[in-house]
N, C-alpha and C positions, 0 to 999 in steps of 0.2 A: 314220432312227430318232430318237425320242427318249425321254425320259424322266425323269418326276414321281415327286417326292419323297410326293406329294397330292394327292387328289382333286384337279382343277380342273376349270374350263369352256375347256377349248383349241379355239381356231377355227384351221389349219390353210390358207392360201388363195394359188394360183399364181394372176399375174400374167403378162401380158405388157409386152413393151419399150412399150407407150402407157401401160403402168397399169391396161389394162383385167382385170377377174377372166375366170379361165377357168376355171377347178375349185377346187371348196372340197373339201379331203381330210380336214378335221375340223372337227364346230361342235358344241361340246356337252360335257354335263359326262362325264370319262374319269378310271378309276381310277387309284389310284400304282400306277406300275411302268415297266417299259419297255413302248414303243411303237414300232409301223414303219406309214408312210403307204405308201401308192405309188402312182405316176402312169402312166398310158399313155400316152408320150410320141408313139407313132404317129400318133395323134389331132391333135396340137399342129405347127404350120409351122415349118421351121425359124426358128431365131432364138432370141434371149435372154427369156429368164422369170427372174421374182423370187418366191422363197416368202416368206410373213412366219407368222410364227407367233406368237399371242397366249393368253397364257394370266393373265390377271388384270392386274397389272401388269408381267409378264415381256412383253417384244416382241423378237422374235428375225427374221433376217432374212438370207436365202441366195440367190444366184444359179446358173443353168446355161445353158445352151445345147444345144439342139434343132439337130441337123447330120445330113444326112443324105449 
């Protein structure tokens, strides 16, 4: 989940442990309010992924792991 104060243009995009993208779960402009992305992690091999999320000059940034 997250959530704007204001309109922005939020791009939204998992990574894998090389760096390579594998899903973009937002790219575009998104109203104020709260918001929830969500991933189908079944699709994804195990292992570590990194989300970054960008929204103007906000850059935010999360990990997890893929375990099965």
């Amino acid at each position: 989940p997250y959530e704007l104060p204001e309109a922005a243009v939020v791009r939204l995009v998992v990574y894998d442990a090389l760096g390579r993208q594998v899903a973009v779960l937002a790219d575009g402009e998104t109203p104020p309010g709260r918001h929830e992305a969500s991933l189908d992690a079944a699709r994804l091999a195990p292992g570590v992924y990194h989300v970054r999320m960008t929204t103007g000059a906000f850059v935010g940034a999360a990990r997890f792991t893929v375990a099965r």
